[in-house]
C-alpha positions, -999 to 999 in steps of 0.1 A, spaced: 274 362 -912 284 397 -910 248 406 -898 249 382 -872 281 396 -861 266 428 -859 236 423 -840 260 404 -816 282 436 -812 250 457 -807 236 435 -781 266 432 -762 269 472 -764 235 472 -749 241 452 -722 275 466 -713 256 501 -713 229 487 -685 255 473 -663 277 503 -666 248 520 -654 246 501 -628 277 515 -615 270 554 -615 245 572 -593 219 587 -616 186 605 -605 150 602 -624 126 633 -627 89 626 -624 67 646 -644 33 647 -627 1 668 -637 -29 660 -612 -34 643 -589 -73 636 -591 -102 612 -604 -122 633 -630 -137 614 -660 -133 621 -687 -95 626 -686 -86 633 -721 -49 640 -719 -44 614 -692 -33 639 -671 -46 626 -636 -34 601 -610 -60 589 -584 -47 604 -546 -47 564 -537 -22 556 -564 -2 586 -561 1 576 -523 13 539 -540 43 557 -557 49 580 -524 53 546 -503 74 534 -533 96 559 -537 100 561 -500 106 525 -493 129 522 -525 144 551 -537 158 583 -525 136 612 -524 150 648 -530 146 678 -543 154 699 -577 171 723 -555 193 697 -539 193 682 -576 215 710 -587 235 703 -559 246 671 -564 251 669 -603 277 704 -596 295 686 -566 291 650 -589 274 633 -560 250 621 -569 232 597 -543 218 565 -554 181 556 -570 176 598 -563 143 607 -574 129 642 -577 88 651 -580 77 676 -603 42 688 -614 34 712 -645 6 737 -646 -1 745 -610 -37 733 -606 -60 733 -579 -59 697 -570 -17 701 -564 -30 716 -531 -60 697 -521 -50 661 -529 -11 662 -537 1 687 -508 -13 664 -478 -1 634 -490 36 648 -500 37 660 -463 24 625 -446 52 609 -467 77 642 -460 84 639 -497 98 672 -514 84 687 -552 85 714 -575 54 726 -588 58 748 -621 30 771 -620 15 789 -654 16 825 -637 -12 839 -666 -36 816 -650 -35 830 -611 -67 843 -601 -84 840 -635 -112 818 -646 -98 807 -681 -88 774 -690 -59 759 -702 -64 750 -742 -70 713 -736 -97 717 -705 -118 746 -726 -113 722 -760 -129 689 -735 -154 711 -717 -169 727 -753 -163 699 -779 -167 667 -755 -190 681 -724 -221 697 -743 -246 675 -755 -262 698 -779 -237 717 -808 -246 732 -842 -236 705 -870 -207 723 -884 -180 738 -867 -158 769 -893 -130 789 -875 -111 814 -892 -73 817 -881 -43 830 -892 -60 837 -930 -72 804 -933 -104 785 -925 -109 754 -912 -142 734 -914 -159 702 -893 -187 687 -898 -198 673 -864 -234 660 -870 -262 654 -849 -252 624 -828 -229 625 -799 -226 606 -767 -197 608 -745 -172 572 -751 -156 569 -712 -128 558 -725 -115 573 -749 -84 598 -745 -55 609 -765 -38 582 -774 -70 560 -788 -66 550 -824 -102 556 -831 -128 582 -830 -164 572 -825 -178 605 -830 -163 633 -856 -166 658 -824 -133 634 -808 -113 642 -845 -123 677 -842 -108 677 -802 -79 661 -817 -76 687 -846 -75 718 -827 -55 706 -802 -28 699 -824 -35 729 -845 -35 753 -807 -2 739 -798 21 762 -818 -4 791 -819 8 826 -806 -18 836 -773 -36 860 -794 -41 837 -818 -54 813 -796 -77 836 -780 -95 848 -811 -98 810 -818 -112 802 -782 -135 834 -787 -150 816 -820 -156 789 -802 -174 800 -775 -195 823 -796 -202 794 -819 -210 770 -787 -229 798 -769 -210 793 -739 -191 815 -715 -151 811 -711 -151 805 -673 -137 771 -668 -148 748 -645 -138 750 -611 -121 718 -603 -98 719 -633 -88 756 -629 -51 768 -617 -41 777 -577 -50 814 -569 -23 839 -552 -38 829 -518 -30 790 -526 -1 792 -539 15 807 -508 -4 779 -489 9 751 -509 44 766 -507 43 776 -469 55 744 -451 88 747 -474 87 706 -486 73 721 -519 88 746 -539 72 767 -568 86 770 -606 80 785 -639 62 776 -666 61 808 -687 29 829 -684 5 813 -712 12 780 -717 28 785 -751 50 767 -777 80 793 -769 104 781 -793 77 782 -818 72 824 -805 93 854 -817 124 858 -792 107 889 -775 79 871 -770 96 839 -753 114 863 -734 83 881 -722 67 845 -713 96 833 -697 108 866 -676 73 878 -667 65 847 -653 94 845 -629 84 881 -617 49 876 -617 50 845 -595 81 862 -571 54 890 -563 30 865 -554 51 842 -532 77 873 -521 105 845 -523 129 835 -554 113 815 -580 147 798 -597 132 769 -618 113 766 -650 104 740 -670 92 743 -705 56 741 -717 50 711 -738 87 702 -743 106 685 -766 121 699 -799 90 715 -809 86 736 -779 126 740 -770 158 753 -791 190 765 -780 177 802 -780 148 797 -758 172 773 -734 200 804 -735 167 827 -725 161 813 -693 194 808 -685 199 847 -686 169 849 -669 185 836 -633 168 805 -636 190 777 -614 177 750 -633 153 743 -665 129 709 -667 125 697 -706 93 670 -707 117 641 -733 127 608 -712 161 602 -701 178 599 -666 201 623 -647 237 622 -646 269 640 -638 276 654 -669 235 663 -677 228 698 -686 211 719 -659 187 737 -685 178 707 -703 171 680 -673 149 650 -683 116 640 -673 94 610 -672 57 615 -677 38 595 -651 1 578 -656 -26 566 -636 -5 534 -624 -12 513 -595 15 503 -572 26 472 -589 27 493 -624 45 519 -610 73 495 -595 81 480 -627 79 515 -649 106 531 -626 127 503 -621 126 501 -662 138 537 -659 167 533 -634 175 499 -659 175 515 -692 
């Protein structure tokens, strides 16, 4: 009996939560990648143009489009307006101009893009594009893959076989071919590494595929020239996101305060504006603590972007706003994930 009670009390908690809800403006933070079709897409990182324009004539119909900027505004003077909704996209890639830029001014629609400044006018990948292009892209590797890093070695035995499986990404539960486990692997193992780390490991790798470390060009990061394009017609503003793409909570504190202050001054040179947003690579507890938060705080950031769920209220902390990751959803997807959002 005394369960039952208690599953009683809980549900009713629940559901005076969602109507209370109901009741107080909140906003809801999009975190968006690419927009583009590539196959494979690994980290499910792309939304097609067409149903990116779905959730621009959504979002526009529905909901209440601003900007971060204005953001900041509204949860300082608590007011919030109603069913707000902000665009973001991390990384800064190429196809933010190209495909997102002309659809975000058709639907006069305003977004942040966080830009990784150590990738502006460089060839190099990010970690997950060179791991897909030299793992999952070749048809021919040597059998066994050994990379030495940080004193130890690890070792994968790839075999002979491979072809590529469509559709297969991240969140699979299976591997069809041990090169997939491998992808998975160093991935994961990459994530927390420091950037010279990483190098020396993406320098095996390339040595042991026999392959060059220019990335390919429609998965590479805006140059200086685009990045003052893309930010020219003032509907789309430019952020952080440190200089390398690292785990910075997982980096000594001179070093996240390199990644996070460099790449604010970096970018600023480029654009010749204030760059006064950042958002944290990767996110989440892994990549984020209270030192690396009080970092870019002194760092004369307005505003930080952490990737973990949640909406925006009144009383949410202006270094550690919420995002929601979005997919490859069509229109009809999309309407019942962000009205789930708003809900819960």
């Amino acid at each position: 009996m005394r369960s039952i009670i208690s599953l009683i009390q809980g549900m009713n908690l629940q559901c005076i939560h969602k109507v209370r809800n109901l009741f107080h403006n909140r906003a809801v933070i999009l975190l968006y990648h690419r927009v583009a079709e590539l196959c494979p897409d690994i980290q499910l990182l792309c939304v097609s143009p067409s149903n990116f324009e779905s959730h621009l004539q959504e979002i526009t119909e529905h909901y209440q489009p601003i900007s971060l900027h204005n953001l900041k505004e509204y949860i300082e003077t608590n007011t919030l307006p109603r069913n707000a909704v902000v665009i973001t996209f991390d990384d800064g890639y190429v196809d933010n101009l190209c495909y997102a830029a002309p659809l975000l001014e058709k639907y006069g629609v305003p977004a942040t893009v966080f830009v990784t400044s150590g990738f502006v006018d460089k060839s190099n990948e990010m970690v997950s594009d060179a791991l897909e292009r030299v793992l999952l892209s070749s048809e021919k590797l040597p059998e066994i893959l050994t990379l030495e890093s940080e004193g130890k070695t690890h070792h994968w035995i790839l075999g002979e076989n491979f072809q590529q499986h469509k559709g297969w990404n991240i969140t699979s539960k299976n591997d069809p071919y041990p090169r997939y486990r491998c992808y998975r692997d160093l991935h994961q193992l990459m994530r927390p590494m420091s950037v010279s780390h990483r190098q020396e490991v993406l320098k095996q790798l390339y040595d042991w595929a026999g392959c060059v470390g220019e990335g390919c060009p429609d998965r590479r990061i805006m140059n200086s020239d685009e990045l003052r394009r893309i930010s020219h017609s003032g509907l789309i503003e430019i952020g952080a996101h440190s200089i390398s793409h690292t785990m910075l909570a997982k980096q000594p504190l001179e070093v996240q305060q390199q990644e996070i202050l460099d790449s604010k001054k970096e970018l600023e040179t480029i654009l010749g504006s204030p760059v006064t947003s950042f958002a944290y690579p990767y996110g989440g507890r892994d990549a984020v603590d209270t030192h690396t938060i009080e970092l870019v705080r002194n760092a004369g950031f307005d505003v930080a972007c952490d990737n973990v769920p949640g909406t925006v209220g009144p009383t949410t902390g202006l270094y550690t706003l919420p995002r929601f990751l979005v997919r490859d959803w069509n229109r009809d997807v999309f309407q019942k994930q962000i009205k789930n959002i708003f809900l819960d």
